[in-house]
mmCIF file of the N, C-alpha and C atoms, coordinates in Angstrom:
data_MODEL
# 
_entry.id   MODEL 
# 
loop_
_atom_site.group_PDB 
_atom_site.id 
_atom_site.type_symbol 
_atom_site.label_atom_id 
_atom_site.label_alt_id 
_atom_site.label_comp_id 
_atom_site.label_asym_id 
_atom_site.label_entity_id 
_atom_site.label_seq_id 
_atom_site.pdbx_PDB_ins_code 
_atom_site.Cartn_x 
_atom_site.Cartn_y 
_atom_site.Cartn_z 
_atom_site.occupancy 
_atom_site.B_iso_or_equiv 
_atom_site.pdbx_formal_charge 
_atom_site.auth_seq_id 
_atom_site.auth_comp_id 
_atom_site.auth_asym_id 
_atom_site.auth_atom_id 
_atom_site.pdbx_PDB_model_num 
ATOM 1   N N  . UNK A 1 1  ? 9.059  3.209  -38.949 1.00 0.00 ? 1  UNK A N  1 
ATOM 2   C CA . UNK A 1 1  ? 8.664  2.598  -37.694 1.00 0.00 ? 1  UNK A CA 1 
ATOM 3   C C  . UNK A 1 1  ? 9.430  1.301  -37.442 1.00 0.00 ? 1  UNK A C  1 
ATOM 4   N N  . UNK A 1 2  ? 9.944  0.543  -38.601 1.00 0.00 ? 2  UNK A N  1 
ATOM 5   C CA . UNK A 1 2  ? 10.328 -0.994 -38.466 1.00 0.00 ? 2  UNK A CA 1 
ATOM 6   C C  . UNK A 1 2  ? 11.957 -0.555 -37.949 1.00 0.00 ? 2  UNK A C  1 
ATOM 7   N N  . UNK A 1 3  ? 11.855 0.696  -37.746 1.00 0.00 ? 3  UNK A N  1 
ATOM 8   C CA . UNK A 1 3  ? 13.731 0.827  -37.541 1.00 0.00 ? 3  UNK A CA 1 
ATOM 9   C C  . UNK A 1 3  ? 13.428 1.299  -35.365 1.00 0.00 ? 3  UNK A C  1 
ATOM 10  N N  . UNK A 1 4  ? 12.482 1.442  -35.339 1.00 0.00 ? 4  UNK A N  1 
ATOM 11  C CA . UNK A 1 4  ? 12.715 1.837  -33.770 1.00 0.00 ? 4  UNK A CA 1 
ATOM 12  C C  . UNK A 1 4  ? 12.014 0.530  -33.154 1.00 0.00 ? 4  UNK A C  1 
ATOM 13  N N  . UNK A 1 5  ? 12.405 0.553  -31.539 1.00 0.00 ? 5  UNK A N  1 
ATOM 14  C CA . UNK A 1 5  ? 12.342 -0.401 -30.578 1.00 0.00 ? 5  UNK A CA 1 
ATOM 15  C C  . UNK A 1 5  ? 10.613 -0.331 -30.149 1.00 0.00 ? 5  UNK A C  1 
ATOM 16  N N  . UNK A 1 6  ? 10.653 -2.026 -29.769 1.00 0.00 ? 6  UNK A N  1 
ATOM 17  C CA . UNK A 1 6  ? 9.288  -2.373 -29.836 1.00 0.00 ? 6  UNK A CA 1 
ATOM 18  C C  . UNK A 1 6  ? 8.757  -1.170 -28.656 1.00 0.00 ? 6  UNK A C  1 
ATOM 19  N N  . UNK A 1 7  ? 7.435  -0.641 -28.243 1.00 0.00 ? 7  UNK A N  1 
ATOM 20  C CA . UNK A 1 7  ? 6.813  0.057  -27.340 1.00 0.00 ? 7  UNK A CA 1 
ATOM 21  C C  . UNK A 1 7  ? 5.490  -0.021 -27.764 1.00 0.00 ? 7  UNK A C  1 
ATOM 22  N N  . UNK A 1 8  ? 4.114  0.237  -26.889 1.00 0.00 ? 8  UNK A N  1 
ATOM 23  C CA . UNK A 1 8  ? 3.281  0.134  -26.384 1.00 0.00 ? 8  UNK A CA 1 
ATOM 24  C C  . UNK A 1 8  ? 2.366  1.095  -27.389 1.00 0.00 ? 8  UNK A C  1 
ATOM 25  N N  . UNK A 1 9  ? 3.219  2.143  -27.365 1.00 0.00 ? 9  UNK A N  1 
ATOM 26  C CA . UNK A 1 9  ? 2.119  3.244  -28.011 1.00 0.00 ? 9  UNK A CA 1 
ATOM 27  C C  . UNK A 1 9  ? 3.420  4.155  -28.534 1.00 0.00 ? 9  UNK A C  1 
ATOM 28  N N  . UNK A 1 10 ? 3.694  4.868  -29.523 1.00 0.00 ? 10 UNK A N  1 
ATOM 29  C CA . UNK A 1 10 ? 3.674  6.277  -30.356 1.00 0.00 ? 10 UNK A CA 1 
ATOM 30  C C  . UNK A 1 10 ? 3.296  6.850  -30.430 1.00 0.00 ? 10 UNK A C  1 
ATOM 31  N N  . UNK A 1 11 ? 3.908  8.075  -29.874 1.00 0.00 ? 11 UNK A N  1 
ATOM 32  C CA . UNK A 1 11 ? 2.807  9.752  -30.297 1.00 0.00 ? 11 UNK A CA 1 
ATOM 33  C C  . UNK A 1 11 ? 3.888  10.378 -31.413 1.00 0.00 ? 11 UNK A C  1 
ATOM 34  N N  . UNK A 1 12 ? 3.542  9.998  -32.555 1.00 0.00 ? 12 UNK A N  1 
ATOM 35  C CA . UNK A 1 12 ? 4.441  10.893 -33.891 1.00 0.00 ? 12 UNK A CA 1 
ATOM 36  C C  . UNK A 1 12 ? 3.692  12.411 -34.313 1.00 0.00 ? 12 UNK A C  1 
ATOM 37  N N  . UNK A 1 13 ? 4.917  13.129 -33.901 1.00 0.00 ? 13 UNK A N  1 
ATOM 38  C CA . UNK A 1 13 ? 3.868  14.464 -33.953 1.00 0.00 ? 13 UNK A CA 1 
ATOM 39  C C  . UNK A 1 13 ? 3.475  14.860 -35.222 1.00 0.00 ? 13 UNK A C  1 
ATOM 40  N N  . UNK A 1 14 ? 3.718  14.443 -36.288 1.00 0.00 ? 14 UNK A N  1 
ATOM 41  C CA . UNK A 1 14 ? 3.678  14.928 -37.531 1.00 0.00 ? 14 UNK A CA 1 
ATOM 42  C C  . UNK A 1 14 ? 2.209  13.888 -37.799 1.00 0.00 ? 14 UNK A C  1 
ATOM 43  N N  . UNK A 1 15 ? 1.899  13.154 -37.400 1.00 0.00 ? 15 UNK A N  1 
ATOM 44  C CA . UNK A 1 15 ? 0.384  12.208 -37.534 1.00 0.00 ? 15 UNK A CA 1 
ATOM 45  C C  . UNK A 1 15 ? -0.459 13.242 -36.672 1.00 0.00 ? 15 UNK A C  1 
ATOM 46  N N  . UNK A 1 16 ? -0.433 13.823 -35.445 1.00 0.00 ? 16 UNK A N  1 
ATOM 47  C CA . UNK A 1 16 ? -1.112 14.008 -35.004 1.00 0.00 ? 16 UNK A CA 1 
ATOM 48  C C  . UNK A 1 16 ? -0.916 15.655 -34.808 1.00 0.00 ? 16 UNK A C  1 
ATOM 49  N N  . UNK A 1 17 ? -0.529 16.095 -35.658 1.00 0.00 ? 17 UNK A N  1 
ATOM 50  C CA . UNK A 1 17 ? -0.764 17.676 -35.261 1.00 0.00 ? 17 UNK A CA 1 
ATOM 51  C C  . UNK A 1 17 ? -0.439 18.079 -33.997 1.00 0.00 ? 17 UNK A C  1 
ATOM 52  N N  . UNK A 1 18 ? 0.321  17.935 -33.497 1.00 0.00 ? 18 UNK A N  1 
ATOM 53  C CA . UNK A 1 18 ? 0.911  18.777 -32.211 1.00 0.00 ? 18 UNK A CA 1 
ATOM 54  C C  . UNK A 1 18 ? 2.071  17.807 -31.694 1.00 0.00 ? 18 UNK A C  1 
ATOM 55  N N  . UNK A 1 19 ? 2.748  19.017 -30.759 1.00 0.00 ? 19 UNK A N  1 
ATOM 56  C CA . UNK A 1 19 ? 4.130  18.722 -30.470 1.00 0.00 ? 19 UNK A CA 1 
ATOM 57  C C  . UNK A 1 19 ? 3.807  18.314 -28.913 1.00 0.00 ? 19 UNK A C  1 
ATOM 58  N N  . UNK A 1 20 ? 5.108  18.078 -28.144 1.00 0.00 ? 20 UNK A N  1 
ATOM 59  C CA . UNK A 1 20 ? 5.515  18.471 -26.786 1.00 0.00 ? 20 UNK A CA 1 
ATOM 60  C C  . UNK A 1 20 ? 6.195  19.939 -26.818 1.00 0.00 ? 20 UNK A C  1 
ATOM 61  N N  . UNK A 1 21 ? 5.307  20.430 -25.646 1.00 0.00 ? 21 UNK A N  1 
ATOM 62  C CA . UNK A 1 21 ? 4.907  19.933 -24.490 1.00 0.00 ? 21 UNK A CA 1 
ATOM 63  C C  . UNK A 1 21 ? 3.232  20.500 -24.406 1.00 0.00 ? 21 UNK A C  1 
ATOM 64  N N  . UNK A 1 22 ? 2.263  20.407 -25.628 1.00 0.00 ? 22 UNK A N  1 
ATOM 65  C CA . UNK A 1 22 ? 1.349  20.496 -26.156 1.00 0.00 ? 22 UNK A CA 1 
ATOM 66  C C  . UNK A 1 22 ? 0.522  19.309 -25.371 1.00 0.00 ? 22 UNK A C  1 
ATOM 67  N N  . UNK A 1 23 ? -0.634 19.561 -24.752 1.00 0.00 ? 23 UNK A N  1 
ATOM 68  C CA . UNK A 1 23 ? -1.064 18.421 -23.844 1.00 0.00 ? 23 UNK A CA 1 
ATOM 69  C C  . UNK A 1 23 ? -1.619 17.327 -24.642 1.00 0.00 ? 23 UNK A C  1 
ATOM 70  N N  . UNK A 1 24 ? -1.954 17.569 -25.908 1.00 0.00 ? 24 UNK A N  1 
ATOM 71  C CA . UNK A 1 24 ? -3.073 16.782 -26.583 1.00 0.00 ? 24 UNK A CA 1 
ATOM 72  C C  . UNK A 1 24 ? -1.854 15.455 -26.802 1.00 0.00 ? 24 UNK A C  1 
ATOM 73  N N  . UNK A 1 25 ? -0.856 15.431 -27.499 1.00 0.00 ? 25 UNK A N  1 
ATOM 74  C CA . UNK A 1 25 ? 0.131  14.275 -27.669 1.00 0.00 ? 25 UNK A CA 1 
ATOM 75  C C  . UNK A 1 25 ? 0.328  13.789 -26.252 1.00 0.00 ? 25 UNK A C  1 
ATOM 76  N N  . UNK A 1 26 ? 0.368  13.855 -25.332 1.00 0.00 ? 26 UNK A N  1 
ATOM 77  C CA . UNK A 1 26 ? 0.076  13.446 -23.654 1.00 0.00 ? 26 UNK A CA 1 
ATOM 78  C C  . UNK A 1 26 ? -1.084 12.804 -23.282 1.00 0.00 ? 26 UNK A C  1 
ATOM 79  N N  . UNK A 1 27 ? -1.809 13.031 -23.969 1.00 0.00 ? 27 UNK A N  1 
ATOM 80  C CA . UNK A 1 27 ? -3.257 12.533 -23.452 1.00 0.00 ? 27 UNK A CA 1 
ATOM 81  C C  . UNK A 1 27 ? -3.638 11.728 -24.780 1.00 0.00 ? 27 UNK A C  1 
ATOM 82  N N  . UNK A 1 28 ? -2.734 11.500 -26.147 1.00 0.00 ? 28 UNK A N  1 
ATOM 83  C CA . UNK A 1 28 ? -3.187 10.540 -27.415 1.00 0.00 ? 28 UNK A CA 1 
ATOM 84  C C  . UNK A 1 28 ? -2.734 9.125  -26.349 1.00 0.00 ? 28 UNK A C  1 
ATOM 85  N N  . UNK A 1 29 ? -1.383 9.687  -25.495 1.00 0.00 ? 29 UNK A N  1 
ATOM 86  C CA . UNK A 1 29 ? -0.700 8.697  -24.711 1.00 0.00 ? 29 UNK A CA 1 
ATOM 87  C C  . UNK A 1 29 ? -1.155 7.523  -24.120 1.00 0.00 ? 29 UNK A C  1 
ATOM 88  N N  . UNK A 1 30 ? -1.594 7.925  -23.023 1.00 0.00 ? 30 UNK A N  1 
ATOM 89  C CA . UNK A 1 30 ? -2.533 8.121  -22.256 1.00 0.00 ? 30 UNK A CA 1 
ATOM 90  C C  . UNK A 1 30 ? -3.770 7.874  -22.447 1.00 0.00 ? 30 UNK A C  1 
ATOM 91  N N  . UNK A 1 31 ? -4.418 7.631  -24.016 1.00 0.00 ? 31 UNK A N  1 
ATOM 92  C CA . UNK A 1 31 ? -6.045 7.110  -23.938 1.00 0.00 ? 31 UNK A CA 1 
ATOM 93  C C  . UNK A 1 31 ? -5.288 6.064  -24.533 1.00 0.00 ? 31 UNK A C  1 
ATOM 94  N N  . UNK A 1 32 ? -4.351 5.873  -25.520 1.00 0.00 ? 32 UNK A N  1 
ATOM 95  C CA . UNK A 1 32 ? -3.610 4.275  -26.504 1.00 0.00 ? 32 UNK A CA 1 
ATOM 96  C C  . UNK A 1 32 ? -3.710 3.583  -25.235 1.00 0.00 ? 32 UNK A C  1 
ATOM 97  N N  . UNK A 1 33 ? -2.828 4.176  -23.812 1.00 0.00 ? 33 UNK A N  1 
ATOM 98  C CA . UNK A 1 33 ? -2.444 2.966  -22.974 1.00 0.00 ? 33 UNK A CA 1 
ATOM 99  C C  . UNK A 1 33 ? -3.696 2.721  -22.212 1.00 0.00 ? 33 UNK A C  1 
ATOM 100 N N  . UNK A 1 34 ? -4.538 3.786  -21.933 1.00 0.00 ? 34 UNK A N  1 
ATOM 101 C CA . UNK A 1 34 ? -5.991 3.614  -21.222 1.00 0.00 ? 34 UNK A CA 1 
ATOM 102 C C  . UNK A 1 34 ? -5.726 3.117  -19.837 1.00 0.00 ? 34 UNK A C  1 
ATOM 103 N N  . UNK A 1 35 ? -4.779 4.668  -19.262 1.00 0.00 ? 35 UNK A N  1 
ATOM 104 C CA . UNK A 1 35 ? -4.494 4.587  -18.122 1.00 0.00 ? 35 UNK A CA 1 
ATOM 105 C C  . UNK A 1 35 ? -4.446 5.816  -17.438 1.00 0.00 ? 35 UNK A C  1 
ATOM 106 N N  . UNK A 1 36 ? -4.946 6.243  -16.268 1.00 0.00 ? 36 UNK A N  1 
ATOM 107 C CA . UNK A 1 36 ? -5.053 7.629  -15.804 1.00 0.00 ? 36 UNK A CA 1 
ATOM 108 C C  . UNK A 1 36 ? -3.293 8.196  -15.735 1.00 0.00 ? 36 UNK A C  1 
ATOM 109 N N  . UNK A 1 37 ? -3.309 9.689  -16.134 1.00 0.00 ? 37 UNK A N  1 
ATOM 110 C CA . UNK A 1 37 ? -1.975 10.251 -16.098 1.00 0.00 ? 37 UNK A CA 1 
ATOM 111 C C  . UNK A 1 37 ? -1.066 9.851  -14.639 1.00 0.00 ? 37 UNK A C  1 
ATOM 112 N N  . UNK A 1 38 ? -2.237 9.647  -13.386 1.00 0.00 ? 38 UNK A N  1 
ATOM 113 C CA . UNK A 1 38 ? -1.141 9.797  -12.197 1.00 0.00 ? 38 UNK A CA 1 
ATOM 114 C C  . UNK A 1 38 ? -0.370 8.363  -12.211 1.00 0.00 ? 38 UNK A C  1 
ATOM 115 N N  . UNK A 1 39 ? -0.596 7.181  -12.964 1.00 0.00 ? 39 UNK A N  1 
ATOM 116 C CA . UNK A 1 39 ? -0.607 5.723  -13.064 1.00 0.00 ? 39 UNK A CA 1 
ATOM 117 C C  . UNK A 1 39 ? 0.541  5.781  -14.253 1.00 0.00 ? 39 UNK A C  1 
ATOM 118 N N  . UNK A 1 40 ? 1.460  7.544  -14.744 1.00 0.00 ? 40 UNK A N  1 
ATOM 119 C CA . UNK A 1 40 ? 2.531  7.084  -15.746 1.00 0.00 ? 40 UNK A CA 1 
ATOM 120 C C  . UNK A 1 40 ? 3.239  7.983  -15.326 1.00 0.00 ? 40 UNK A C  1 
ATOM 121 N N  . UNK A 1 41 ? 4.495  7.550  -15.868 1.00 0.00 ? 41 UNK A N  1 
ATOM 122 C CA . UNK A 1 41 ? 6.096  7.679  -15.915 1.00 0.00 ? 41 UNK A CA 1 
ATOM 123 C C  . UNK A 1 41 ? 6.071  8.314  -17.246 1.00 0.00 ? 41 UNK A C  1 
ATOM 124 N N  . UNK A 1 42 ? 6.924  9.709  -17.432 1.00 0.00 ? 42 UNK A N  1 
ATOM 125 C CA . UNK A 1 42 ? 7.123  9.967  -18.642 1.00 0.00 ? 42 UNK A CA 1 
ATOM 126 C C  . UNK A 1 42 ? 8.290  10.546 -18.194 1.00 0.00 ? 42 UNK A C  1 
ATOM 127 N N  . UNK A 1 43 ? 9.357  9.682  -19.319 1.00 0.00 ? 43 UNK A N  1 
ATOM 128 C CA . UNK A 1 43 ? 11.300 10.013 -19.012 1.00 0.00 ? 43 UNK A CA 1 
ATOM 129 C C  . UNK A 1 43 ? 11.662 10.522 -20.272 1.00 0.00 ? 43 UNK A C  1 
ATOM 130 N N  . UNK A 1 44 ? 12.458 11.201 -20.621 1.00 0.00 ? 44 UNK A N  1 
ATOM 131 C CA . UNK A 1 44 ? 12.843 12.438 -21.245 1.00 0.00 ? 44 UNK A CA 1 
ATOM 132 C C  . UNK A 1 44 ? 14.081 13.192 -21.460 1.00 0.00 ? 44 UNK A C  1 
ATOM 133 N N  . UNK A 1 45 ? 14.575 13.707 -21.729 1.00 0.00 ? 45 UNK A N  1 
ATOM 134 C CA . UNK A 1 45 ? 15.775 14.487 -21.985 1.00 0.00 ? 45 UNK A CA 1 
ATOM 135 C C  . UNK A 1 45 ? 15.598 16.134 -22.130 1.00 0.00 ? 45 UNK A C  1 
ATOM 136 N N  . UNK A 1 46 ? 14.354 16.855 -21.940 1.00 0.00 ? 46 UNK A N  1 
ATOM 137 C CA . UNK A 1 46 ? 14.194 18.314 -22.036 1.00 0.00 ? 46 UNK A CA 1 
ATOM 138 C C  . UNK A 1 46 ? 12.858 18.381 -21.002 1.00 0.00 ? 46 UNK A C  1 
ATOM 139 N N  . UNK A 1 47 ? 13.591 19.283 -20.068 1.00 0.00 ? 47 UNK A N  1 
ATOM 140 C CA . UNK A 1 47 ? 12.850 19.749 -19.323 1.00 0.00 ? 47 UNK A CA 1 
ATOM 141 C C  . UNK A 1 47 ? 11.351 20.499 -19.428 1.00 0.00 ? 47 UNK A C  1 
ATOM 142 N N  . UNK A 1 48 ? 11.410 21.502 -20.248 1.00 0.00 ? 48 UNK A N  1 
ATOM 143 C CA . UNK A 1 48 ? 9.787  21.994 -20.673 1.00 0.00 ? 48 UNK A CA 1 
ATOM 144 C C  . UNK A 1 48 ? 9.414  20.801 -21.591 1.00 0.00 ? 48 UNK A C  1 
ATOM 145 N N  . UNK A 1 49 ? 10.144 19.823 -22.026 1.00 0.00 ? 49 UNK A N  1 
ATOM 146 C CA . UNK A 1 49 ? 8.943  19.189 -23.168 1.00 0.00 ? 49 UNK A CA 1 
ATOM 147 C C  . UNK A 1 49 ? 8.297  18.025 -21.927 1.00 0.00 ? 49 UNK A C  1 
ATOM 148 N N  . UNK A 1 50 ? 9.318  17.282 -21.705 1.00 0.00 ? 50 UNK A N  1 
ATOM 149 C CA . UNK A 1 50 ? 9.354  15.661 -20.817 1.00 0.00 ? 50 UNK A CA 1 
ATOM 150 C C  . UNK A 1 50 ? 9.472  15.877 -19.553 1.00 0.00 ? 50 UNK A C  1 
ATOM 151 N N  . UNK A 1 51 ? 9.759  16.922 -18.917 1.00 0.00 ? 51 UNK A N  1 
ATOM 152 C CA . UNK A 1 51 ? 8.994  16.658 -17.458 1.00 0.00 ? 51 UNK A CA 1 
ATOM 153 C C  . UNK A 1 51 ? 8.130  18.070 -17.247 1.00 0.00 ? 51 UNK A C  1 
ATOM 154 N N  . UNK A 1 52 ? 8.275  19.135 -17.197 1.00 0.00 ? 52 UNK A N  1 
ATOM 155 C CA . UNK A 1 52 ? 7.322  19.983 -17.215 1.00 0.00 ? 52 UNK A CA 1 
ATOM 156 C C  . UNK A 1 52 ? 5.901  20.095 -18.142 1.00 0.00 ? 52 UNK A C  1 
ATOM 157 N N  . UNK A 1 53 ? 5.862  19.799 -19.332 1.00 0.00 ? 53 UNK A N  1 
ATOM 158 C CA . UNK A 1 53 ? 4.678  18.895 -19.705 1.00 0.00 ? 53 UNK A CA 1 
ATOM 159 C C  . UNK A 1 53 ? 3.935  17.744 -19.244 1.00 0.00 ? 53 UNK A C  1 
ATOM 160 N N  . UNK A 1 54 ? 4.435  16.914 -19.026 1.00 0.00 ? 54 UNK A N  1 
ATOM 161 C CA . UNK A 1 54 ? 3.970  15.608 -18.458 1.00 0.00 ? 54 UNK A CA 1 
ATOM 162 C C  . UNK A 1 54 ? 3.383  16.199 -17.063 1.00 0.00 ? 54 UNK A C  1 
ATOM 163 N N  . UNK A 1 55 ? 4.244  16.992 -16.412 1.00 0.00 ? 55 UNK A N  1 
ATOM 164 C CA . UNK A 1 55 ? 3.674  16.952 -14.458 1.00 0.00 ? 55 UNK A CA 1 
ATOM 165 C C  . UNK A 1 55 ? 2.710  17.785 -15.063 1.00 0.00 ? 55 UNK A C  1 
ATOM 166 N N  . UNK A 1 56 ? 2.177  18.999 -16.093 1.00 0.00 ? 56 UNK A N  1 
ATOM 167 C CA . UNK A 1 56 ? 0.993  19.581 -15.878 1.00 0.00 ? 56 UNK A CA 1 
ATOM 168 C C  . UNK A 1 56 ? 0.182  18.848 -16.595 1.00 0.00 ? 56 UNK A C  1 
ATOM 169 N N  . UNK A 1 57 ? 0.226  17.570 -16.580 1.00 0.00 ? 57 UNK A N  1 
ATOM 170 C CA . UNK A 1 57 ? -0.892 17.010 -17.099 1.00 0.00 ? 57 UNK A CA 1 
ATOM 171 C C  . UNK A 1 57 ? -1.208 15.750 -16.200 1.00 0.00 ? 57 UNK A C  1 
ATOM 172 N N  . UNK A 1 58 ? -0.868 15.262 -14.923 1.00 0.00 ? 58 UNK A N  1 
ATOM 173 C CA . UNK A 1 58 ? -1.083 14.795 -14.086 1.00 0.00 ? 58 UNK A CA 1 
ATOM 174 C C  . UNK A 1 58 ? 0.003  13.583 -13.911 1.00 0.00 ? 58 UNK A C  1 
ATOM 175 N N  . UNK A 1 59 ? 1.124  13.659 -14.794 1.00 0.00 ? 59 UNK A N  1 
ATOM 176 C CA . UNK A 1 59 ? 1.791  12.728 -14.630 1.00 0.00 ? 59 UNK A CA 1 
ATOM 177 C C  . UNK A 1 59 ? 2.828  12.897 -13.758 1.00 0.00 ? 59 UNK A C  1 
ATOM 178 N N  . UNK A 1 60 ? 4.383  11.626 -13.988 1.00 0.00 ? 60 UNK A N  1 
ATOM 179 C CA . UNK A 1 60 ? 5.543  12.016 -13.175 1.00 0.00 ? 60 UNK A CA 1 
ATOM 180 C C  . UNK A 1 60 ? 6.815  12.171 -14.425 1.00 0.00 ? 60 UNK A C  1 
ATOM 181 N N  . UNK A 1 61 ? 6.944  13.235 -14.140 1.00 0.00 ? 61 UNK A N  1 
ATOM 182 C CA . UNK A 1 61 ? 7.745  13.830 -15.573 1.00 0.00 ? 61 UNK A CA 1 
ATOM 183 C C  . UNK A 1 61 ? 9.165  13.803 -14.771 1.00 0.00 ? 61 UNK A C  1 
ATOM 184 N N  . UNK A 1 62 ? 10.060 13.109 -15.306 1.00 0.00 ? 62 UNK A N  1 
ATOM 185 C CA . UNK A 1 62 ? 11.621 12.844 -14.989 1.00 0.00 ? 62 UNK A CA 1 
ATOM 186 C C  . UNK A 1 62 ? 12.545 12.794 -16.160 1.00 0.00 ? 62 UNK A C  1 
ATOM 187 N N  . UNK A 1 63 ? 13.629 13.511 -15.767 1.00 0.00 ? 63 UNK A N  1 
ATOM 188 C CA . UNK A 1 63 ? 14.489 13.316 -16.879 1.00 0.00 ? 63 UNK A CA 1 
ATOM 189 C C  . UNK A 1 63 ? 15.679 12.220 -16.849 1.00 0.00 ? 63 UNK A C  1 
ATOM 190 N N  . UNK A 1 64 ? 16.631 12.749 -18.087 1.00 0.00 ? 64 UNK A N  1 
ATOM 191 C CA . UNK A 1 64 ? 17.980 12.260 -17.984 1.00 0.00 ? 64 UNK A CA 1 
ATOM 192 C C  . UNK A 1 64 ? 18.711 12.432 -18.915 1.00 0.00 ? 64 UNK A C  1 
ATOM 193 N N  . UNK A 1 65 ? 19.748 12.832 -17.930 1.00 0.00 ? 65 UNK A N  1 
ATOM 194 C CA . UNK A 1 65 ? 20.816 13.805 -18.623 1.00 0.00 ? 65 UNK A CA 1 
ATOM 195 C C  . UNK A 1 65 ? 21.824 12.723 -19.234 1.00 0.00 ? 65 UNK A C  1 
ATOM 196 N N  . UNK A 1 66 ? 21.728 13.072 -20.560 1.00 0.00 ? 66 UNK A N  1 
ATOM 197 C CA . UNK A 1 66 ? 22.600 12.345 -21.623 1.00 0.00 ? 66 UNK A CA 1 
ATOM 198 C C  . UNK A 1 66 ? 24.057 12.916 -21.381 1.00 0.00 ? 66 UNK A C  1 
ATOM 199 N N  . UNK A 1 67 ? 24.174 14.256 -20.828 1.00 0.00 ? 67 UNK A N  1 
ATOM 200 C CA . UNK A 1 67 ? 25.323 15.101 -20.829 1.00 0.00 ? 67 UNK A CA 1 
ATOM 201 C C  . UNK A 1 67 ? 25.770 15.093 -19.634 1.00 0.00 ? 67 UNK A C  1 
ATOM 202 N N  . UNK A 1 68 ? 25.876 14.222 -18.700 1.00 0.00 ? 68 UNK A N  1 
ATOM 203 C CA . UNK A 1 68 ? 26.114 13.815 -17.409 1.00 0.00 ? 68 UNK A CA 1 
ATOM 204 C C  . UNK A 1 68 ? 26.003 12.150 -17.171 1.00 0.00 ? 68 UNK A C  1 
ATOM 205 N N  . UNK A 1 69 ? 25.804 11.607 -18.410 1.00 0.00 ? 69 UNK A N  1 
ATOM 206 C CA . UNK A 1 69 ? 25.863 10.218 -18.863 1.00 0.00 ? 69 UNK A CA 1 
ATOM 207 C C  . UNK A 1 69 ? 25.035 9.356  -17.888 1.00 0.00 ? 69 UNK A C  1 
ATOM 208 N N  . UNK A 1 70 ? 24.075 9.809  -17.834 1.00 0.00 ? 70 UNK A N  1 
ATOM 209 C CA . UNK A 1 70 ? 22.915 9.072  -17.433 1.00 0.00 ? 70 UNK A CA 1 
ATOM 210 C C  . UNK A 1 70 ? 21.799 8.158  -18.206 1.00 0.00 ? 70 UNK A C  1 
ATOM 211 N N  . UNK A 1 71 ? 21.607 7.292  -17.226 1.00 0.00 ? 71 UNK A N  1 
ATOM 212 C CA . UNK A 1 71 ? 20.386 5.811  -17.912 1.00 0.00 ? 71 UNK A CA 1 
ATOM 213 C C  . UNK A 1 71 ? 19.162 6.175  -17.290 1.00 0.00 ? 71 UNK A C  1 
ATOM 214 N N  . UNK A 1 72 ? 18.398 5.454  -18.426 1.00 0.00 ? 72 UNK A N  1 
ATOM 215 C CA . UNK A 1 72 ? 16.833 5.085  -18.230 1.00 0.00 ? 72 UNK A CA 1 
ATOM 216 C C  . UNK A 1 72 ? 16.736 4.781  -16.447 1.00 0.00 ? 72 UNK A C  1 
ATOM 217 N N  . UNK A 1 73 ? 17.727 3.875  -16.487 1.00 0.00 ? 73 UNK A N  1 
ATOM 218 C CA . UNK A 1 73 ? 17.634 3.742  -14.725 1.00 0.00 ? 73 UNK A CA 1 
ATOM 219 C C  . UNK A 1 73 ? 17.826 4.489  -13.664 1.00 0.00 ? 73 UNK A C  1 
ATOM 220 N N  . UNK A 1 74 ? 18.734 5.391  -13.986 1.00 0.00 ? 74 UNK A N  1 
ATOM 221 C CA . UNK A 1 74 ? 19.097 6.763  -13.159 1.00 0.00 ? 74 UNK A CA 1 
ATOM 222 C C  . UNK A 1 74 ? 18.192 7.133  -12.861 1.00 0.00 ? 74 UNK A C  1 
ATOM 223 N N  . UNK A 1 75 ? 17.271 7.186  -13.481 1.00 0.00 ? 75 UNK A N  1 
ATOM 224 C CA . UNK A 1 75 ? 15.871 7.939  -13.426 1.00 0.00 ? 75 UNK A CA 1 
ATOM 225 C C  . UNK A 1 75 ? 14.836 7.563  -12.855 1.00 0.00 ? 75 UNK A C  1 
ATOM 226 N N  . UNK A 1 76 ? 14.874 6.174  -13.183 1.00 0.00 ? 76 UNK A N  1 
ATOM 227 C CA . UNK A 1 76 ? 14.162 5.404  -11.638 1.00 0.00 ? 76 UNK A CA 1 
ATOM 228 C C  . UNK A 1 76 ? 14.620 4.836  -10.706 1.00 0.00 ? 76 UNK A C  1 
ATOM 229 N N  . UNK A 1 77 ? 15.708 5.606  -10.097 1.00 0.00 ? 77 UNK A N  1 
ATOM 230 C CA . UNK A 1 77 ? 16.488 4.763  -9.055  1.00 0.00 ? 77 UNK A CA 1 
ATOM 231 C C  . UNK A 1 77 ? 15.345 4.783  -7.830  1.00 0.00 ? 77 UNK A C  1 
ATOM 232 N N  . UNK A 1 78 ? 14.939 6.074  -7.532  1.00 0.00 ? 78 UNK A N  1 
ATOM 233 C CA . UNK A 1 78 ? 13.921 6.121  -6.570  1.00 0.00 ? 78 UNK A CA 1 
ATOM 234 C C  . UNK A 1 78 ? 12.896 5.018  -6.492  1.00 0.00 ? 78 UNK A C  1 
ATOM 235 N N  . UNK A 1 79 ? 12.094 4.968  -7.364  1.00 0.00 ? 79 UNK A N  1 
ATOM 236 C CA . UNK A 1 79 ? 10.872 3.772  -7.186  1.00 0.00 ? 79 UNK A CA 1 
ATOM 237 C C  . UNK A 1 79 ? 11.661 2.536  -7.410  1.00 0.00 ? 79 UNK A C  1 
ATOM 238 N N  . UNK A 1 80 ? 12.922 2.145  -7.879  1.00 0.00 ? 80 UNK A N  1 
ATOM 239 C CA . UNK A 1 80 ? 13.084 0.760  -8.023  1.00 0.00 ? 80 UNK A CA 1 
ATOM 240 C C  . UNK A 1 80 ? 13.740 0.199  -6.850  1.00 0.00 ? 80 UNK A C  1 
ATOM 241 N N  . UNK A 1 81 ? 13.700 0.695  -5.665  1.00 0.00 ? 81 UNK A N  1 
ATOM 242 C CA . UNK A 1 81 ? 14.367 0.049  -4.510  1.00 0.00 ? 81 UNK A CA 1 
ATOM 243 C C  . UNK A 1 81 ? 13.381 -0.753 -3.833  1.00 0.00 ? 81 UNK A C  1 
# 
């Protein structure tokens, strides 16, 4: 853990028995931050895990394509104007 960047909450799937795009690691999310799903952003790099998981669980599931050399920001260009 002391080797990755500071964040809010961790869902390590190997602690918690289930993967993405498995809803329960979505919703460990989601009760840590103690915030309703429509109130998060979940950004990603695979489509069935990080955005098709996330939107069936009430969130806004967006990606970004590492292979088209895209940023964290690419991804919110929309809401950040």
């Amino acid at each position: 853990m002391e080797l990755l960047p500071s964040a809010d909450v961790y869902a390590m799937s190997y602690e918690l028995g289930c993967i993405k795009p498995e809803p329960q690691i979505y919703q460990y999310v989601l009760d840590k931050l103690n915030l309703p799903a429509n109130e998060c952003i979940f950004i990603g790099d695979s489509e069935y895990a990080d955005q098709d998981g996330p939107i069936a669980m009430g969130m806004d599931g967006r990606l970004v394509s590492r292979q088209r050399g895209q940023k964290l920001m690419d991804a919110l260009a929309d809401i950040l104007v």
